[in-house]
C-alpha positions in Angstrom: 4.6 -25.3 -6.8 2.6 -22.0 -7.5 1.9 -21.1 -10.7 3.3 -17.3 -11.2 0.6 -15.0 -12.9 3.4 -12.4 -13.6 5.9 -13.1 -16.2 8.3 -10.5 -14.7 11.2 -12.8 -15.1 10.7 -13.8 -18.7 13.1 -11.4 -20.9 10.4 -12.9 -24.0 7.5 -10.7 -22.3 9.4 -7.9 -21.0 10.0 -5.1 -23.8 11.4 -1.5 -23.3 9.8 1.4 -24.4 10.5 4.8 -25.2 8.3 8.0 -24.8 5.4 7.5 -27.0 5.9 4.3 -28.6 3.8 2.7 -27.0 0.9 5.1 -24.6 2.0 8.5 -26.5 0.5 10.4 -23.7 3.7 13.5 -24.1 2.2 15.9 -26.6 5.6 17.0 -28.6 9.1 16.3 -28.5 8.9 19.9 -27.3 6.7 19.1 -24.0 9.0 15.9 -23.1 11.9 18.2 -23.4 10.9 20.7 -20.9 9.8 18.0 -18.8 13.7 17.1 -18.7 12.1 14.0 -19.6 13.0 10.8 -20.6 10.7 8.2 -20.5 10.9 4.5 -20.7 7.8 1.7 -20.5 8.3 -1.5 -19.9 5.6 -4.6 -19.9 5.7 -7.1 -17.0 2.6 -8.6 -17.9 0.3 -10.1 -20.7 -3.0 -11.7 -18.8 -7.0 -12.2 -20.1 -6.1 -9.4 -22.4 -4.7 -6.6 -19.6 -1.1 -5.5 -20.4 0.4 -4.3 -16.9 3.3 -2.3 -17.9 6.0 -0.1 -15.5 6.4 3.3 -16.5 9.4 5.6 -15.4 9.8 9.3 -16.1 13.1 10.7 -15.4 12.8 13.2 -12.5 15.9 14.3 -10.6 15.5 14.1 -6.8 15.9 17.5 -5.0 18.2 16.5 -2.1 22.0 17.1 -1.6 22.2 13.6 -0.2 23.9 11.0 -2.1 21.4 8.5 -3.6 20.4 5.5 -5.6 20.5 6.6 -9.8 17.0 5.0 -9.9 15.5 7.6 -6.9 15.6 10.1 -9.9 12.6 8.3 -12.0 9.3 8.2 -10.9 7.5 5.1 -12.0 4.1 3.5 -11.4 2.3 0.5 -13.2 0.0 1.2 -15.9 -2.9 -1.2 -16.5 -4.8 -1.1 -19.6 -6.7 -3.7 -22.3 -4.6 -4.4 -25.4 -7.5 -3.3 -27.9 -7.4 0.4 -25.8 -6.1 3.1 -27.5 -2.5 3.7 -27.1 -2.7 7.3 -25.8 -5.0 6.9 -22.6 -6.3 10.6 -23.7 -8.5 8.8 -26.5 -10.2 7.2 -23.7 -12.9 7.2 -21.3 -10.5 7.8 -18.2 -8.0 7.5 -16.2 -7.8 6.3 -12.4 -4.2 7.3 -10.6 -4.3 5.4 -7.2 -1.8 5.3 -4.5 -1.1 2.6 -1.9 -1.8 2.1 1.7 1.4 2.8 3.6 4.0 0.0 3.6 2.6 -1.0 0.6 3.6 -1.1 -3.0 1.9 -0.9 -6.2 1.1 -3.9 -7.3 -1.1 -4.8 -3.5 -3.5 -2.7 -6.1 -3.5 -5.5 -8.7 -6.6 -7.1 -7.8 -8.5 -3.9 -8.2 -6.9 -2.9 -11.0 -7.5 -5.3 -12.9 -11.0 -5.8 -11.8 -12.5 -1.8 -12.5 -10.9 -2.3 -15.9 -13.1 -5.1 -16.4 -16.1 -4.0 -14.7 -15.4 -0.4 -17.4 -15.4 -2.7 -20.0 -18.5 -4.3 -19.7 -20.1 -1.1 -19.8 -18.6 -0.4 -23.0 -16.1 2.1 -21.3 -12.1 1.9 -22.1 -10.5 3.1 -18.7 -6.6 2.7 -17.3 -5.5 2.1 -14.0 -2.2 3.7 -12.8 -0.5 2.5 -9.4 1.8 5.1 -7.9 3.8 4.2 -5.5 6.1 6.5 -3.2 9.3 7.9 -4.5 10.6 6.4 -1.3 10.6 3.3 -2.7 13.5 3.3 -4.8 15.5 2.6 -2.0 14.2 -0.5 -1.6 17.2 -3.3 -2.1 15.7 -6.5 -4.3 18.9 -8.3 -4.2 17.6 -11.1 -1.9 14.1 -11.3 -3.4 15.5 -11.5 -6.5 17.5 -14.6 -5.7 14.0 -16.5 -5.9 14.8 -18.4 -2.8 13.1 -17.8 1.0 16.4 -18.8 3.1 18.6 -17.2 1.1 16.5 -13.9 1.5 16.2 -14.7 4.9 20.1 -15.1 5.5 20.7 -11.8 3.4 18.5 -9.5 5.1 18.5 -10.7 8.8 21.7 -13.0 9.1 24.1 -10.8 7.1 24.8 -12.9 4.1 26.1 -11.7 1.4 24.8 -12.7 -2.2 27.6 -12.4 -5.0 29.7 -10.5 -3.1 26.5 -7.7 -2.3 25.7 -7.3 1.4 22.4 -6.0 2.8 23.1 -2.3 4.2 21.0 -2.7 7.0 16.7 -1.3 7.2 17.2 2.5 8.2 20.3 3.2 7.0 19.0 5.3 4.3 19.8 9.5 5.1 18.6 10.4 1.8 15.0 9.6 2.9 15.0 12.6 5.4 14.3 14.5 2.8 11.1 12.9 1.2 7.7 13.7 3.2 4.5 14.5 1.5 5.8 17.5 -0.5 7.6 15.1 -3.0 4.6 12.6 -2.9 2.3 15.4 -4.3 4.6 16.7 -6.6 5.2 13.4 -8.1 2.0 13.2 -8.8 1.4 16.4 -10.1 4.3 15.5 -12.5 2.6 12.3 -13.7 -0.4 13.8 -14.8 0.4 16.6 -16.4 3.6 15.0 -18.2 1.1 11.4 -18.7 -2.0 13.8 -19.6 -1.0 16.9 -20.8 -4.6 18.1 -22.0 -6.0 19.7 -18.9 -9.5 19.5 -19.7 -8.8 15.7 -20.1 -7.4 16.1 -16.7 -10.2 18.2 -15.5 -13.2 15.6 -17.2 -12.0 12.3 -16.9 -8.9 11.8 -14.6 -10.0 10.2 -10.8 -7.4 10.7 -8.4 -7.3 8.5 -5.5 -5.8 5.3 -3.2 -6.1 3.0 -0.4 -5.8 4.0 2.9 -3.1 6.3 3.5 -2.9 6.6 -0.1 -6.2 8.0 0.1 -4.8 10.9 2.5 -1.9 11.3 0.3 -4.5 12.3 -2.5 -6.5 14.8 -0.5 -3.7 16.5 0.1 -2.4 16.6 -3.3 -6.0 17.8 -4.4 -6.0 20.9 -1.9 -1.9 21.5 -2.0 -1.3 24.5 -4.3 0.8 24.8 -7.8 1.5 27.9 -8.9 -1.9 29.4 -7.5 -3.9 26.9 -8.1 -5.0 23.5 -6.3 -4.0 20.2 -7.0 -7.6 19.0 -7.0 -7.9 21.1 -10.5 -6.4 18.0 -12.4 -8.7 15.6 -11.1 -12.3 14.7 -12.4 -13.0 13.4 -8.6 -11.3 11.6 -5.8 -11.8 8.1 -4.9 -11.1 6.9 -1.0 -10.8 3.0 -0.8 -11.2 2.6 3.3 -9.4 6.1 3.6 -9.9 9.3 4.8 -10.9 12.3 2.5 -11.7 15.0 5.1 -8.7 17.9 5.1 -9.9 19.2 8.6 -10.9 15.9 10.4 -10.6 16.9 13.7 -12.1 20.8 12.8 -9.4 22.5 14.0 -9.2 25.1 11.9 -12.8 26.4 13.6 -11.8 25.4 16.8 -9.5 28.3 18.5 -8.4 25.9 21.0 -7.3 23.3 19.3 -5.9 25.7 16.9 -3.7 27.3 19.6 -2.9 23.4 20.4 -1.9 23.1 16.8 1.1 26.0 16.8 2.7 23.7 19.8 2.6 20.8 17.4 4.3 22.7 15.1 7.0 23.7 17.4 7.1 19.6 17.7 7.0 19.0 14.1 9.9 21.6 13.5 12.4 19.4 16.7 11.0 15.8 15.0 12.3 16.9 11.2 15.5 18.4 12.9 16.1 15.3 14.3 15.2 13.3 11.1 18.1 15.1 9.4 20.7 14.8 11.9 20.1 11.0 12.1 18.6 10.9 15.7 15.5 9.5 14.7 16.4 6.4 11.4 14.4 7.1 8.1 13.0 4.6 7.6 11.8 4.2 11.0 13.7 0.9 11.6 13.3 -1.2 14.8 9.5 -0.7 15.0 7.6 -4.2 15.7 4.4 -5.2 13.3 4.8 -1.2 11.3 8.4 -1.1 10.8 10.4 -2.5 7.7 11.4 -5.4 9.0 8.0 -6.7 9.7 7.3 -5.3 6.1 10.4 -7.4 4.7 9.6 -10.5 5.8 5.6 -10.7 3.8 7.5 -11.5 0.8 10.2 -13.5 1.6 7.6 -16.0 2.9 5.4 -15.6 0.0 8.2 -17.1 -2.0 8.4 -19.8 0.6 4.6 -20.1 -0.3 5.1 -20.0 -3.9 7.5 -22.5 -3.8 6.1 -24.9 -1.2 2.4 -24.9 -1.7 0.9 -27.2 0.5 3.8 -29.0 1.7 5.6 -28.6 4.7 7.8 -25.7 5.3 10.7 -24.8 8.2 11.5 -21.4 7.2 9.6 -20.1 10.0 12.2 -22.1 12.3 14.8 -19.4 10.6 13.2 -16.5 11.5 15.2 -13.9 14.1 14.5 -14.6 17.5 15.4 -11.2 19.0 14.3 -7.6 17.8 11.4 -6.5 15.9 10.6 -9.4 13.7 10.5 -11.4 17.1 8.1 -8.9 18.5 6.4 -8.6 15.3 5.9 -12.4 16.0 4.7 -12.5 19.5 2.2 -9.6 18.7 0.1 -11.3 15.9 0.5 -14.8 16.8 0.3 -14.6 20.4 -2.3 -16.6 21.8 -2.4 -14.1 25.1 -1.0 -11.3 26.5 1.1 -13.7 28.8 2.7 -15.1 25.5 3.9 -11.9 24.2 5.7 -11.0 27.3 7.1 -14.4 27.8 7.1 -16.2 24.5 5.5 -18.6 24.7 3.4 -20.2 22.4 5.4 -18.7 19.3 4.7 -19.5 15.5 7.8 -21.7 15.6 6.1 -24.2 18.0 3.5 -25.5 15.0 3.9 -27.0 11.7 3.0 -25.2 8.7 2.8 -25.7 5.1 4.4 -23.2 2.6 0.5 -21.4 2.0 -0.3 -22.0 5.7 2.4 -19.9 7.1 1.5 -17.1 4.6 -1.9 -17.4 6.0 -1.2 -17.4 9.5 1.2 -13.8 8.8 -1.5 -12.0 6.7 -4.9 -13.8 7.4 -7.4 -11.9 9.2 -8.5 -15.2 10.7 -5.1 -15.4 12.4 -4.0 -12.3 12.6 -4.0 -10.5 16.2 -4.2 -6.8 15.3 -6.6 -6.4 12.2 -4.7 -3.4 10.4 -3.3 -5.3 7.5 -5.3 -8.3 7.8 -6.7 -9.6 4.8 -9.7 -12.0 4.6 -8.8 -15.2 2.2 -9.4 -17.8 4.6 -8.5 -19.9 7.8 -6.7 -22.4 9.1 -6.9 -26.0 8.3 -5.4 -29.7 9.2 -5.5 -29.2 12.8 -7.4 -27.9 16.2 -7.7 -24.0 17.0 -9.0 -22.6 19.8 -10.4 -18.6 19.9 -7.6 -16.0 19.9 -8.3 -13.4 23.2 -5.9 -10.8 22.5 -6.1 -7.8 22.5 -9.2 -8.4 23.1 -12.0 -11.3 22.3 -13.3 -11.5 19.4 -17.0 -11.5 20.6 -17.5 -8.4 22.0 -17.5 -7.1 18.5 -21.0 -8.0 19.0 -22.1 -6.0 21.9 -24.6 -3.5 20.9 -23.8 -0.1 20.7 -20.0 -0.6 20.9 -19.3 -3.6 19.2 -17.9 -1.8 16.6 -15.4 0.0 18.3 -14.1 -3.2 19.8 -13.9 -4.8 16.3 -11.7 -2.0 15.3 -9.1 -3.7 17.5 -10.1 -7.8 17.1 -11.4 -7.3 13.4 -14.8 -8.8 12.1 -13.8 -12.5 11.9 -13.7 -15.2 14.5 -9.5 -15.5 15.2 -7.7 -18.7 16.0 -5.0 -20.5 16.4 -3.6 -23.4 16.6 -3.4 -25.9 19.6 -1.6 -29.0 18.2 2.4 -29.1 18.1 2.1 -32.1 16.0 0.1 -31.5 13.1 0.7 -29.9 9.9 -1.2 -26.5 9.3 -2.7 -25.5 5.9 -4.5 -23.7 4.6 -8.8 -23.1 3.2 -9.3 -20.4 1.1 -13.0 -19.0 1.2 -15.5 -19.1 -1.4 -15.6 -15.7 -3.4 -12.0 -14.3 -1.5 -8.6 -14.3 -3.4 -7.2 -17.6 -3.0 -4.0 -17.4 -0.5 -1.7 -18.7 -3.7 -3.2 -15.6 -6.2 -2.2 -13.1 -2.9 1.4 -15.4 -2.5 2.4 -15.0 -6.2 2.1 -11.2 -6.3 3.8 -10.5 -3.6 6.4 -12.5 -4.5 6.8 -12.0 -8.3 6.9 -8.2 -8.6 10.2 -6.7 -7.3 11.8 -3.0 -6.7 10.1 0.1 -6.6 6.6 -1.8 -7.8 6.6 -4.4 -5.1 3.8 -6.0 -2.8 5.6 -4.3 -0.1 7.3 -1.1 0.5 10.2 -1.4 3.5 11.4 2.1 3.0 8.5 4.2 4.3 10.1 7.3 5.4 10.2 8.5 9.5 9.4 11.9 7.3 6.1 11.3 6.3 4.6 9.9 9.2 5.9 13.2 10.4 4.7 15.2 7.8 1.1 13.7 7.9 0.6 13.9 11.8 2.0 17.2 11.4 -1.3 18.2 8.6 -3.8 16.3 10.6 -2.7 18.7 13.3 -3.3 21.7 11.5 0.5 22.7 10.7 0.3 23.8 7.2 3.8 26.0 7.4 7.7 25.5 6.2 7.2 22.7 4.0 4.1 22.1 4.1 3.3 25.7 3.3 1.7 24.3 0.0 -1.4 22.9 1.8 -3.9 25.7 1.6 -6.7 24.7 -1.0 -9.1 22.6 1.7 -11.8 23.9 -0.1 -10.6 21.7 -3.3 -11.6 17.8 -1.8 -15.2 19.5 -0.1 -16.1 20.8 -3.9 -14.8 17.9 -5.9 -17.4 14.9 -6.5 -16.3 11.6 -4.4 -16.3 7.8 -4.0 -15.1 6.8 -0.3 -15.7 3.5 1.6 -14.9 1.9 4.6 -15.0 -2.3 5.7 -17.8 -3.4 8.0 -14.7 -5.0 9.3 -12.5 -2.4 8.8 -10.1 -0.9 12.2 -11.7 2.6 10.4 -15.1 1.9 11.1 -15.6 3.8 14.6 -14.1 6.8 13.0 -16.4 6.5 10.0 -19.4 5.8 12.4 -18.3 9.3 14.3 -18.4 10.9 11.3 -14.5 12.1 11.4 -12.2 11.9 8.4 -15.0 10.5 6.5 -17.5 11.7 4.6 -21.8 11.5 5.2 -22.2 9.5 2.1 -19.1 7.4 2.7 -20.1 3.7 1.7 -20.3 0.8 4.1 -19.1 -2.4 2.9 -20.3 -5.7 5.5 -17.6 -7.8 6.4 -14.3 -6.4 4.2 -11.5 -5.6 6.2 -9.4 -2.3 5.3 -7.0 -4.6 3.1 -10.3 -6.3 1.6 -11.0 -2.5 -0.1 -8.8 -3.6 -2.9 -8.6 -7.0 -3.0 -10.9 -6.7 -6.1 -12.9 -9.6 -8.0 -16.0 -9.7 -10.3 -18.7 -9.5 -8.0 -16.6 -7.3 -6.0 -18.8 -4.6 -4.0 -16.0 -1.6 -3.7 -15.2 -2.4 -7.7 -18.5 -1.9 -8.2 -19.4 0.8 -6.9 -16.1 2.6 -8.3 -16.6 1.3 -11.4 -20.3 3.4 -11.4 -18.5 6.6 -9.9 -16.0 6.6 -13.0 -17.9 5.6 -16.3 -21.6 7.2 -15.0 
């Protein structure tokens, strides 16, 4: 049994509160008034002297869809010391990140609470704020909640119901058609400048940034425009954790080609959002092996397996669906060859796991096939492995000249799996790396809109942000038209040595000259955090000086 770091189930730690009473960051009764805004705040967590609390401001959803009451609150975790000052505007800053995509807040925890640390030691008092998308209110917690792995299992794959509730089904949520990057930006728009109403605090000592995708999702908040003026106005800099922060990275804009090319993608974008709203295509984009939400569903569900098995042996792999995207989900990052995807052979339900070692085998990048959300925190242990050879081998990640690009598909580390049917598989965490039961409680522990997971990213904005990358900046995303803004503002950016970003960082597209190289971190590694941490280092400099 795991030891839970959050205390998100005890009603003793969890307190409500209202605008003010606790962070006091809304000016007047006046301000929270026109910001129609009710406010509440509510602490999930009490750890080493960081209170983690969730924060929702009423906002009402602009869509004619029928929807979930709690889609009409933005809400984000706010991470702070209990000896800071109350209203974060008596402080030295504020850092506002969002998450990679499929992602919820708290996957920012480690890094959270490590730049708070690292700003404390140098005498600075700094917050950290995770903002997630609005998207993820739709997000259905019943079977996670229930604090059991089969019954999860049973209620989001085998159609059993829990008290009488039954799962709706992943991409049966039409309300999501209508929330692409414009909400995104104007969410967070709306936290800052209802959180920090002082623009020069704003201006001085707010960082705006994220991880990944997030990181895209801030660059074009910085050059979208409000009222006349850019986004990027209420930020102090931007911060790109193994992200992009380029808002032309394929130059179209001085390229008359590919800018003629770019008015056909509109023409494209303009059919895919038609068909968003009519249904054709599902929002979220369900049915999609290793990126869809089912693939994205089932990271938690067997966290709780790990939390609750540890080390001993677990068969909830066993109940896993044999058909569909979790079964291709499967075959693609545990397949030992291309022969055993197509034929399935070789499957994870062949081997014995323990409770962590299964977690490990879905999430390591040790195990893991295709490195985009690996995560480096161990390998494999009680039993033989040989080297993993798809997509590619490993090795030629050290060819010169192009080993990097090939590591951008086989990751950094040596892959394995495992050879004997008759052993138990665990799991060795490595020295200096979040341990595999620190990773297994968070994802398990936190719930709803501020989950380890989001499995309600919409079809919208991956449409919205090929659409931008393309060069469309009309209809609704008229509002992009400050690129200027992310060139002028100061920036922190890095990328993994291990990273699937690395060949595009290396070409010098999407990321900066002065973007920093990190050896050996894969792109989830960018916020794994930790004291000796390398990214919360350097972040850590780029926000207190």
């Amino acid at each position: 049994m795991i030891q839970m770091p959050w205390r998100l189930f005890g009603a003793a730690t969890a307190l409500i509160l209202t605008a003010g009473l606790l962070s006091g960051p809304v000016a007047s009764a006046e301000d929270a008034q026109a910001a129609s805004g009710e406010r509440t705040e509510t602490v999930v967590d009490l750890a080493d002297g960081i209170v983690v609390s969730e924060v929702k401001l009423r906002s009402l959803l602009h869509t004619a869809a029928p929807h979930p009451e709690a889609c009409d609150w933005i809400s984000y975790l706010r991470y702070r010391f209990s000896d800071s000052p109350e209203d974060p505007q008596r402080g030295n800053g504020v850092l506002l990140a969002q998450p990679f995509v499929s992602r919820g807040a708290v996957s920012l925890d480690g890094i959270a609470r490590s730049t708070l640390s690292g700003a404390k030691v140098r005498g600075r008092s700094v917050e950290w704020w995770s903002l997630p998308m609005r998207s993820a209110c739709a997000m259905d917690s019943t079977g996670l909640a229930s604090g059991d792995a089969s019954t999860a299992l049973d209620y989001y794959f085998h159609g059993k119901p829990i008290d009488g509730h039954t799962f709706a089904g992943f991409g049966q949520d039409r309300y999501l058609s209508d929330l692409g990057i414009e909400q995104i930006v104007r969410d967070q728009y709306e936290v800052l400048t209802r959180e920090l109403p002082s623009p020069e605090f704003r201006r001085t000592k707010a960082f705006c940034g994220g991880h990944g995708t997030g990181a895209l999702q801030t660059m074009i908040f910085a050059d979208w425009d409000f009222d006349g003026r850019p986004g990027g106005e209420n930020c102090a800099g931007l911060f790109a954790l193994d992200g992009p922060l380029d808002p032309d990275p394929l130059m179209i804009e001085t390229n008359p080609i590919l800018k003629w090319a770019s008015g056909l993608m509109g023409q494209g974008y303009t059919a895919a959002v038609a068909a968003i709203e009519n249904g054709t295509l599902p929002s979220p984009l369900a049915g999609l092996p290793v990126l869809g939400p089912e693939a994205a569903m089932l990271l938690p569900i067997t966290a709780l397996e790990a939390v609750a098995e540890g080390d001993e042996e677990t068969t909830l792999h066993q109940q896993f669906p044999r058909t569909g995207p979790v079964e291709w989900t499967n075959r693609i990052n545990f397949g030992q060859s291309s022969a055993d995807i197509a034929l399935g052979t070789n499957v994870i339900q062949d081997y014995r796991f323990s409770g962590l070692g299964l977690l490990g085998t879905m999430i390591g990048g040790t195990s893991l096939n295709l490195p985009i959300f690996a995560t480096t925190t161990g390998t494999l242990s009680g039993g033989p492995v040989i080297d993993r050879h798809f997509p590619l081998p490993g090795q030629l990640r050290n060819l010169p000249a192009v080993g990097d690009l090939f590591a951008a598909f086989t990751g950094g580390a040596d892959r394995v799996a495992p050879t004997d049917r008759t052993a138990l598989y665990g799991w060795r965490n490595d020295e200096d790396k979040q341990p595999i039961s620190v990773i297994a409680a968070r994802m398990a522990t936190m719930l709803g809109s501020q989950s380890w997971v989001d499995s309600t990213v919409p079809t919208r904005w991956a449409a919205d942000i090929t659409a931008i990358l393309s060069g469309v900046h009309d209809g609704s995303l008229a509002g992009f038209r400050h690129p200027e803004q992310t060139r002028t503002l100061p920036h922190y950016v890095t990328v993994g040595g291990n990273s699937f970003h690395l060949p595009l960082a290396n070409a010098g597209l999407a990321w900066p000259s002065d973007t920093v190289r990190v050896p050996g971190y894969t792109q989830a590694d960018a916020v794994a955090g930790g004291p000796n941490d390398a990214v919360v280092q350097g972040l850590t400099t780029f926000v207190t000086g």
